[in-house]
GUVEXZA-204698 format. One line per 10 residues: their letters; for each residue x, y, z of N, C-alpha, C. Coordinates in steps of 0.1 Angstrom, whole numbers, plus 5000, padded with zeros to 4 digits. Layout:
BEGIN
a> X,Y,Z,X,Y,Z,X,Y,Z  ...
//
This chain:
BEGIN
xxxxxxxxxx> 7966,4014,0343,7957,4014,0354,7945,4005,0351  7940,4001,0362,7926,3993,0356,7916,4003,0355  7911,3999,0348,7892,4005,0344,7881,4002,0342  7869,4004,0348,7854,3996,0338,7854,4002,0324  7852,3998,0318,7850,4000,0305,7845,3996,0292  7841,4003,0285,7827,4000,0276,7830,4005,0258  7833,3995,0254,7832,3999,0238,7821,3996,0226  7810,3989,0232,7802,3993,0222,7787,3997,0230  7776,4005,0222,7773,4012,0228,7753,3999,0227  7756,3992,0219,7744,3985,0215,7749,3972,0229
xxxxxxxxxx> 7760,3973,0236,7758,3957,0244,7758,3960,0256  7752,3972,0261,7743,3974,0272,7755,3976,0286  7750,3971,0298,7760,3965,0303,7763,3954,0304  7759,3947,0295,7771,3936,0294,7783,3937,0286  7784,3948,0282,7796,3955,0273,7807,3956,0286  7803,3962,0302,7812,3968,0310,7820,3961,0311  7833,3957,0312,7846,3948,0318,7857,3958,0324  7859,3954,0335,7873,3954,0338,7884,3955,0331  7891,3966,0326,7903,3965,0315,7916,3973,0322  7930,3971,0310,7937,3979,0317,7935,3990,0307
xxxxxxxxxx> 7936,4006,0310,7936,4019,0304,7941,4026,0310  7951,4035,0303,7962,4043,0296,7961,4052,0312  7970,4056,0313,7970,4065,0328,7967,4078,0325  7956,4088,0331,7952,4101,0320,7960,4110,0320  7956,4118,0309,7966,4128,0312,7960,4144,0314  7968,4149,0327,7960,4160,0329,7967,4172,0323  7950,4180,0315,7955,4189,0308,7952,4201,0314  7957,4208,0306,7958,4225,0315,7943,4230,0321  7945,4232,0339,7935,4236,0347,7924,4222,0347  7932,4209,0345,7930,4193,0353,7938,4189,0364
xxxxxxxxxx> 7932,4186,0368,7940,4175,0382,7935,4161,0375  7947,4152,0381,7943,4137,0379,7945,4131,0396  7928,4123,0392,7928,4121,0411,7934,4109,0411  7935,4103,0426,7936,4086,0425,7923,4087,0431  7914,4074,0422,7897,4075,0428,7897,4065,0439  7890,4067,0449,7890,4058,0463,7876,4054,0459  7868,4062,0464,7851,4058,0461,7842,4065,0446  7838,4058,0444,7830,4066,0428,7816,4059,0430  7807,4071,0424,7793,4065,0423,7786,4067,0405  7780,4062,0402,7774,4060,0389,7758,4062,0387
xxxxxxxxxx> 7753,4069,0373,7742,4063,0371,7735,4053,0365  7724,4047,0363,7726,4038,0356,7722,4038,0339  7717,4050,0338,7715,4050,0328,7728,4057,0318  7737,4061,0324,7746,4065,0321,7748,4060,0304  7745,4043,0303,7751,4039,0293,7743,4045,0274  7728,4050,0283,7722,4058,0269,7726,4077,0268  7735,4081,0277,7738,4091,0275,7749,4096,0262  7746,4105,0253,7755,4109,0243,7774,4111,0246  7775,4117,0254,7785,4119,0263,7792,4109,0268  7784,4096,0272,7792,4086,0271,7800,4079,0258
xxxxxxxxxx> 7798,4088,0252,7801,4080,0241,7810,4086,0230  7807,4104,0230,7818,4107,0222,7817,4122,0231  7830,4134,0225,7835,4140,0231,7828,4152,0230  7829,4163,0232,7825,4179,0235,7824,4183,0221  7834,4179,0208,7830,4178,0197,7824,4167,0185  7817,4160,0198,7808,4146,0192,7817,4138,0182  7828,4135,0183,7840,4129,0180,7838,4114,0191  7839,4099,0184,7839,4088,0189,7850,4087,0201  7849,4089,0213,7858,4084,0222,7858,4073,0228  7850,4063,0224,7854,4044,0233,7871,4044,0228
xxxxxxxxxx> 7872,4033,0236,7867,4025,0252,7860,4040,0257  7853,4038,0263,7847,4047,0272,7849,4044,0293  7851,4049,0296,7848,4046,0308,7841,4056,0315  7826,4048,0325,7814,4054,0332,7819,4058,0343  7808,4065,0351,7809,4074,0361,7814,4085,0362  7808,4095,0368,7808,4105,0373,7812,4115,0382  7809,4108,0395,7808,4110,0411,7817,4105,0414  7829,4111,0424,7839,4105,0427,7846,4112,0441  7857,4107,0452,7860,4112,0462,7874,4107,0459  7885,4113,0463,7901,4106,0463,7906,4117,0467
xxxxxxxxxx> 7922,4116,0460,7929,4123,0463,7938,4126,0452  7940,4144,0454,7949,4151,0441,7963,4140,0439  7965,4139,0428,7976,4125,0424,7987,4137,0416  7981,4150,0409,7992,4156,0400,7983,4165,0395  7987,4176,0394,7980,4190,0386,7988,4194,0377  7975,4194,0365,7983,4200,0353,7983,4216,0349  7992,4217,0338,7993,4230,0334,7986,4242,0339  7991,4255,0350,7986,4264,0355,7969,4260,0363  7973,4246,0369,7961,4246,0378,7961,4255,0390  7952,4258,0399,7955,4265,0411,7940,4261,0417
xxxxxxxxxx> 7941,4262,0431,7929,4259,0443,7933,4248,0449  7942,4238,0441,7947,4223,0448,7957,4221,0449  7961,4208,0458,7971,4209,0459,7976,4191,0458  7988,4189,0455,7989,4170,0456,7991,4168,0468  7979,4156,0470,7976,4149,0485,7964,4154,0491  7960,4166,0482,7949,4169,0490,7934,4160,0485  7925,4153,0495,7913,4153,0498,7900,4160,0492  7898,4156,0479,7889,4157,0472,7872,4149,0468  7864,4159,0464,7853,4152,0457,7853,4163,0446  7840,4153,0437,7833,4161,0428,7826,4150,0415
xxxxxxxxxx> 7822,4163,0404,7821,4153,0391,7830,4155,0380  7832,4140,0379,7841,4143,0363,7832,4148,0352  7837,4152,0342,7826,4160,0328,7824,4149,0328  7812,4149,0317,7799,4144,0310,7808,4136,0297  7811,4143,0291,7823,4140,0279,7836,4133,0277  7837,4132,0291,7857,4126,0293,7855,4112,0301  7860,4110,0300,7865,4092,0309,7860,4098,0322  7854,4090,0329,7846,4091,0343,7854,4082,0355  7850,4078,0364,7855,4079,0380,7852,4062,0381  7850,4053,0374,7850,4038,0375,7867,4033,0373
xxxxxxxxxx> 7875,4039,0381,7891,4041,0372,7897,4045,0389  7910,4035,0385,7921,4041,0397,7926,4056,0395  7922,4059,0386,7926,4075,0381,7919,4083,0371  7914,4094,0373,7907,4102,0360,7918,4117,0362  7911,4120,0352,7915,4134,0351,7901,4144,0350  7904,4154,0360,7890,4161,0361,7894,4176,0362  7888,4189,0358,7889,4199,0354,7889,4203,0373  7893,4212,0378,7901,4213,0389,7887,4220,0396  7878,4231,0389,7868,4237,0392,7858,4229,0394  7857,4215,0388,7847,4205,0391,7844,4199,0404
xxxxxxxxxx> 7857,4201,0414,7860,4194,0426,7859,4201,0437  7859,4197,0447,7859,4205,0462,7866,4198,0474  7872,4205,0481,7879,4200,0492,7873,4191,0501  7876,4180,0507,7868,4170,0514,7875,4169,0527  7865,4177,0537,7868,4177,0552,7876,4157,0556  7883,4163,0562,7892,4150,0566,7883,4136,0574  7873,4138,0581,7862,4132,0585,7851,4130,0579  7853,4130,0567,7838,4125,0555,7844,4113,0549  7838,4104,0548,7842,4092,0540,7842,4094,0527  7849,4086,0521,7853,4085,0506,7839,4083,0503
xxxxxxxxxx> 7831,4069,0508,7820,4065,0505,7812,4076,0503  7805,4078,0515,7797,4090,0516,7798,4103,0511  7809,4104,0502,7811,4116,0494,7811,4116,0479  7814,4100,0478,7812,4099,0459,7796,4099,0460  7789,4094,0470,7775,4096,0468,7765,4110,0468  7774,4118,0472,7770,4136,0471,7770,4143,0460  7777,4143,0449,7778,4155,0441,7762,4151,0437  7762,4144,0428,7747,4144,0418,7734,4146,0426  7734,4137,0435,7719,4142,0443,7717,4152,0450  7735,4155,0456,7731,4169,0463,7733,4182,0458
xxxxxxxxxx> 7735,4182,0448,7733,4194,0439,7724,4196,0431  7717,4183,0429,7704,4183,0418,7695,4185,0428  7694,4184,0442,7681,4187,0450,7686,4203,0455  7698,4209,0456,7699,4221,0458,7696,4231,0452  7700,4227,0432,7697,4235,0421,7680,4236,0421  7677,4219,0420,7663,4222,0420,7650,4228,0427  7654,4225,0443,7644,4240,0450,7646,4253,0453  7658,4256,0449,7665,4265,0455,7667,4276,0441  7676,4269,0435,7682,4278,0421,7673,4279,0411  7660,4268,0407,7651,4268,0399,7639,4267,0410
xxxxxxxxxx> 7636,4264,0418,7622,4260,0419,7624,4279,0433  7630,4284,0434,7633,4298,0445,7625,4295,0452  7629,4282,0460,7619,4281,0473,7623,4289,0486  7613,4294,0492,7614,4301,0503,7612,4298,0515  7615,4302,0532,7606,4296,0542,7596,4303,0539  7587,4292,0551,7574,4291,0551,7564,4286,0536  7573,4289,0527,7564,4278,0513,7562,4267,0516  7553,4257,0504,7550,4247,0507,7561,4237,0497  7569,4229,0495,7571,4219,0486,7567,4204,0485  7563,4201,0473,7559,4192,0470,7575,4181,0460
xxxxxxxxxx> 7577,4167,0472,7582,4163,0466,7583,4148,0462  7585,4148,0448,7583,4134,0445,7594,4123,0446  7593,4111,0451,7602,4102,0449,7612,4108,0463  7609,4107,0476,7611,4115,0489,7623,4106,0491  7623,4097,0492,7634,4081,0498,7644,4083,0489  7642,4086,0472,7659,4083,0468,7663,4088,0468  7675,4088,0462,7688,4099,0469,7692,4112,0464  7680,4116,0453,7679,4128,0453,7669,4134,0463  7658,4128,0463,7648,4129,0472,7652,4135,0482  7656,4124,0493,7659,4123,0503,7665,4134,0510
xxxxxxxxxx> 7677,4139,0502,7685,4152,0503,7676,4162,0502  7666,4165,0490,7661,4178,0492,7648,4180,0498  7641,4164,0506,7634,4170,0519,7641,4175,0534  7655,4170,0535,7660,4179,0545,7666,4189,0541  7669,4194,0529,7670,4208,0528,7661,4216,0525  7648,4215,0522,7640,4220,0523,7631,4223,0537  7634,4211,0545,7635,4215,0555,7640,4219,0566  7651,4224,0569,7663,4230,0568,7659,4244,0569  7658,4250,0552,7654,4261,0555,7641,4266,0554  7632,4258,0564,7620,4267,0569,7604,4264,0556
xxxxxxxxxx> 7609,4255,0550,7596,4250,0539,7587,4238,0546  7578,4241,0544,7566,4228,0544,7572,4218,0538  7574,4207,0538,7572,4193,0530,7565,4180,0526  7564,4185,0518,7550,4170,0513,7554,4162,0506  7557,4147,0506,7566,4139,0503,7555,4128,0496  7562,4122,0485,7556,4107,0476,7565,4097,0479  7562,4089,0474,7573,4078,0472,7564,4061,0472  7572,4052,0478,7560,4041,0479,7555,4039,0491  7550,4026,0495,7546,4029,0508,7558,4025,0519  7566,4018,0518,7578,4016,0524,7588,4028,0527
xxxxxxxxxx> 7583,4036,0511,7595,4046,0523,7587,4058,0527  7580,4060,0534,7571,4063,0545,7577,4068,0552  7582,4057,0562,7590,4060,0574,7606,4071,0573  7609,4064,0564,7621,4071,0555,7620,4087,0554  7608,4088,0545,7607,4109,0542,7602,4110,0552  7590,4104,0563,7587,4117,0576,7599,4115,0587  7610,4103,0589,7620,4106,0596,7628,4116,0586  7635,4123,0578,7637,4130,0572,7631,4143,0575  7621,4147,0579,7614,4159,0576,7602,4156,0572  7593,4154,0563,7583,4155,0559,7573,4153,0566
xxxxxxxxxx> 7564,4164,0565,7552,4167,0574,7542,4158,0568  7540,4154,0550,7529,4149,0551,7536,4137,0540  7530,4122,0539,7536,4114,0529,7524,4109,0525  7528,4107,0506,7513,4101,0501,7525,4086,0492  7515,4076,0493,7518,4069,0483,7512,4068,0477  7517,4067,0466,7516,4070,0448,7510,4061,0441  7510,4049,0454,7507,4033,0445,7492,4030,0453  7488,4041,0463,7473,4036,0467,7462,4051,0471  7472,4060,0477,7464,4076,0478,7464,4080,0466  7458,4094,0465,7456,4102,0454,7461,4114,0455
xxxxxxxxxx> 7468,4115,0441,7482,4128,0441,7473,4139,0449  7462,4140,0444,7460,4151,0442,7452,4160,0456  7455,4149,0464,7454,4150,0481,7463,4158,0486  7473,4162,0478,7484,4166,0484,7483,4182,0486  7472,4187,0480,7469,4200,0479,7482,4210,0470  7476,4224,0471,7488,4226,0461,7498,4233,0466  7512,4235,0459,7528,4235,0468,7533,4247,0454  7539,4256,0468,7548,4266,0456,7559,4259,0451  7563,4247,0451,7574,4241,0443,7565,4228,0440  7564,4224,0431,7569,4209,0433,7583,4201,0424
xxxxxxxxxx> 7587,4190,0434,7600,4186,0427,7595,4173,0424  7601,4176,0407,7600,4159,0405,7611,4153,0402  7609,4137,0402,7623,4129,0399,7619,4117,0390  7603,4115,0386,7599,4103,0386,7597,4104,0371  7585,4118,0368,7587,4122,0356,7570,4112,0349  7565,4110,0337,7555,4101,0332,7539,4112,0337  7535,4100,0339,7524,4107,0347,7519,4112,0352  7533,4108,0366,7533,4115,0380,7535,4139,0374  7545,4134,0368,7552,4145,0363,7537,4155,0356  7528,4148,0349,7518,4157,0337,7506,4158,0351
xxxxxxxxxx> 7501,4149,0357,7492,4154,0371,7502,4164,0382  7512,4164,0384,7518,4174,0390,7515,4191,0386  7518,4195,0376,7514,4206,0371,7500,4210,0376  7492,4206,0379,7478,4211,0383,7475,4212,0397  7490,4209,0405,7491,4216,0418,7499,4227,0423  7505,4232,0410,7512,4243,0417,7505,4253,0419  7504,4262,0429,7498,4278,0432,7500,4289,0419  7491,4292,0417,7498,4309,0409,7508,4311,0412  7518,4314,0402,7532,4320,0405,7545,4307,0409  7537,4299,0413,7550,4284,0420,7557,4275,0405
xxxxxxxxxx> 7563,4271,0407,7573,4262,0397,7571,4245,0403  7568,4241,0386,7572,4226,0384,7585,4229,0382  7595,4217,0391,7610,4214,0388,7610,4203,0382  7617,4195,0371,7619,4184,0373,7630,4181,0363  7637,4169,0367,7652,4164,0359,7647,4152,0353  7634,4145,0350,7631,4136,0344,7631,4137,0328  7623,4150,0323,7627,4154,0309,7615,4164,0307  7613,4171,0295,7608,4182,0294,7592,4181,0296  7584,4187,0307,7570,4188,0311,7561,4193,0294  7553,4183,0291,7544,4187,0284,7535,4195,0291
xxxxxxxxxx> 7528,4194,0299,7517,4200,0307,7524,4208,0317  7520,4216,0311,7523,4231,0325,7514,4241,0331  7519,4242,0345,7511,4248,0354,7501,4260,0348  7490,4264,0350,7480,4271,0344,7489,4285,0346  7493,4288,0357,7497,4299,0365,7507,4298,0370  7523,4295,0363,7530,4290,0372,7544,4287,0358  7557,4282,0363,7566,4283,0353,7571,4265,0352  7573,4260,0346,7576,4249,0344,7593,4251,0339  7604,4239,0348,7618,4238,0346,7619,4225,0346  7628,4222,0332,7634,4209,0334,7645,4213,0330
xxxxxxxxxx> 7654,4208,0341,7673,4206,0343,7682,4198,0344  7696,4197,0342,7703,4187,0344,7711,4197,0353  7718,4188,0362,7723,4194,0368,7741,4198,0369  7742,4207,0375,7752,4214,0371,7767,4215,0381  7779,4217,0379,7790,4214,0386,7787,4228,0393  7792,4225,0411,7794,4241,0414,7803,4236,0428  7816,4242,0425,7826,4234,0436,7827,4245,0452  7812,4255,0450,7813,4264,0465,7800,4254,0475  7789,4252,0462,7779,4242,0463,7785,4228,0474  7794,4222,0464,7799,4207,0473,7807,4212,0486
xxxxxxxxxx> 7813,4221,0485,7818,4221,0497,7807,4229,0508  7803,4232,0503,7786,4236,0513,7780,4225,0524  7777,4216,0508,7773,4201,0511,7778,4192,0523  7792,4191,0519,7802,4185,0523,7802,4189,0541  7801,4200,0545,7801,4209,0558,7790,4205,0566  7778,4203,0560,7763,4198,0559,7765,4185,0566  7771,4176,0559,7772,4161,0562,7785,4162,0578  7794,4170,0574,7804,4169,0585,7799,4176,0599  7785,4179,0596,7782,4190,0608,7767,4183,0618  7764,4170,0608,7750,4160,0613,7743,4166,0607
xxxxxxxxxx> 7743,4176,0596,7731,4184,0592,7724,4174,0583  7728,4173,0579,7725,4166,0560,7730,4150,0563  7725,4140,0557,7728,4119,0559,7728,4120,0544  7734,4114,0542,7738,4111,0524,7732,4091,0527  7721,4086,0525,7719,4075,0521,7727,4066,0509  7739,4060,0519,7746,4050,0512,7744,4035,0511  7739,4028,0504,7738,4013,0504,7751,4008,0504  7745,3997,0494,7760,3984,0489,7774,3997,0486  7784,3987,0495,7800,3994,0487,7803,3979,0480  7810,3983,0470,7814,3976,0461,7826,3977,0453
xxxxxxxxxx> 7834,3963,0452,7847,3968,0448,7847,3969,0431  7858,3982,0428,7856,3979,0411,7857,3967,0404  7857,3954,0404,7857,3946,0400,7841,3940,0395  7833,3948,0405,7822,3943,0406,7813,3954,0402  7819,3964,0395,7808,3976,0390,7796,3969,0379  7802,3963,0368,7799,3958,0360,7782,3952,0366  7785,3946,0376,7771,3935,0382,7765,3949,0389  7768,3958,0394,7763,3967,0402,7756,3976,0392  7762,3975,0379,7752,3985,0369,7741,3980,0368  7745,3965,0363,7728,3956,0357,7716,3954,0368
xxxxxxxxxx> 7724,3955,0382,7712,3954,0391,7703,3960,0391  7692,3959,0402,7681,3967,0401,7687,3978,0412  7678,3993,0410,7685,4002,0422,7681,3993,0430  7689,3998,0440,7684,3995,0454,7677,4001,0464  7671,3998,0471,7658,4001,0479,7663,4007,0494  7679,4009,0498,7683,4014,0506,7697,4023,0506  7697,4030,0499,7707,4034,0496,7714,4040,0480  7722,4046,0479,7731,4046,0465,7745,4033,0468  7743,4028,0454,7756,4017,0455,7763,4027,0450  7777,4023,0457,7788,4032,0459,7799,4022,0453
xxxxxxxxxx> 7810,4026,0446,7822,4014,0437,7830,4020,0446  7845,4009,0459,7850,4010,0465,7867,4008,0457  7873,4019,0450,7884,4014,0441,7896,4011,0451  7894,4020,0461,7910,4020,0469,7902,4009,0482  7911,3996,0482,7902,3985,0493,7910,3989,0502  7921,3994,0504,7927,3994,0519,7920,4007,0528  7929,4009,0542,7923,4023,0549,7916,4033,0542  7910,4041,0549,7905,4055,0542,7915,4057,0534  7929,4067,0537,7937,4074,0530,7949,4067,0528  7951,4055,0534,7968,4052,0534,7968,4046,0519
xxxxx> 7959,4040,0513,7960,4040,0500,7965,4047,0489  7963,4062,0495,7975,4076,0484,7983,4069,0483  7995,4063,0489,8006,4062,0492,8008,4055,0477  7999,4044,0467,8001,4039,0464,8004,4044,0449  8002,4060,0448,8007,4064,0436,8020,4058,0429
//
């Protein structure tokens, strides 16, 4: 099968090429998908996990990504929930060959059923942001209606997601970001928007959550707005400075396949817009890593180029 793929870990992405790799094999309570759409991070390439296995054992070639949408291709040893041919999303582990591939193999609990009316696209771009903005105000930051949340970095695509779910269920929203995406968080929901690059944080008054994504500065002046009792969240890396009166969390986020199909329902129902940019075919991951993010969207890798589904066929 073809793959992006990466064998040394000092040549950045310019290491990534296009290769051919070994067809996976699924092992007991895996499915192996055929990948249609897959999304990536970009840092992906300094993560440990890209690099060796669950017993820190060397696994290059490696192949990136994560986030992925297809269809069940073959279930292995005493899988059960799936079925071959069915309509999937999810994430591949941290540790195993990722979703930049006509085929991975992914632990069967990692995945969720994908309503027949959700795009491939629009669904490799769901697990990570929409689970990291779910876990984060909800599972860590126990946000409630009528609270206030404070969130940073409102436009990207974690953002984005957890000012409509926050507003959704009945929270205040107070959104950052630059001044362009403005328009962006208060169409979204957001009652109030500060930019970061000319207002002052600390206008924003104080919020029983705040969520961060940005992390640095923004992340150490955050802490001195939470209320008694409210939570710093953030997935940037561990908060030195913590709230006077208040709990400080930094998380990565986590697989939960009742979660995506939650999600998934959300997007199939107008609730929830998953901001998709550039689609791109895997050939062209490689240039899609080195880029800069993009300013509208998550770039999405397009592996199956024909119709939505008629592509299974091509097992």
């Amino acid at each position: 099968m073809q793959a992006i793929s990466v064998h040394d870990r000092d040549a950045g992405t310019e290491g990534l090429a296009l290769t051919e790799m070994p067809y996976p094999h699924a092992a007991e309570n895996d499915v192996v998908v055929r990948v249609h759409a897959a999304g990536f991070t970009r840092g992906e390439l300094t993560w440990p996990g890209t690099w060796s296995d669950r017993a820190g054992r060397d696994r290059t070639p490696s192949v990136p990504g994560h986030e992925l949408s297809g269809v069940v291709e073959e279930l292995g040893y005493g899988t059960t929930g799936l079925t071959v041919g069915q309509r999937v999303f999810g994430l591949a582990d941290w540790t195993r060959n990722g979703s930049l591939a006509e085929y991975t193999a992914v632990e069967a609990r990692n995945l969720a059923p994908l309503p027949a009316d959700v795009d491939h696209t629009v669904a490799a771009a769901l697990p990570v942001s929409g689970l990291t903005a779910w876990q984060g105000l909800f599972d860590h930051g126990q946000l409630a209606p009528g609270q206030t949340v404070l969130i940073h970095g409102a436009a990207g695509s974690v953002g984005s997601i957890a000012v409509q779910l926050a507003r959704e269920a009945g929270a205040r929203v107070v959104a950052t970001g630059r001044a362009a995406d403005r328009d962006t968080a208060l169409g979204l929901g957001a009652e109030v928007f500060l930019d970061l690059q000319s207002d002052r944080l600390e206008d924003a008054g104080e919020a029983d959550v705040v969520f961060d994504v940005i992390g640095g500065e923004i992340l150490d002046r955050s802490a001195a707005l939470v209320r008694p009792g409210g939570t710093l969240v953030t997935i940037a890396a561990p908060p030195v400075v913590r709230p006077e009166n208040g709990r400080a969390v930094f998380f990565v986020v986590e697989s939960d396949r009742v979660r995506l199909a939650d999600l998934a329902q959300r997007v199939r129902d107008g609730r929830l817009r998953v901001s998709v940019g550039e689609v791109r075919p895997l050939a062209e991951a490689p240039a899609a890593f080195a880029s800069g993010r993009g300013r509208h969207g998550r770039t999405i890798i397009r592996v199956v180029t024909g119709g939505p589904d008629e592509a299974a066929g091509l097992r």
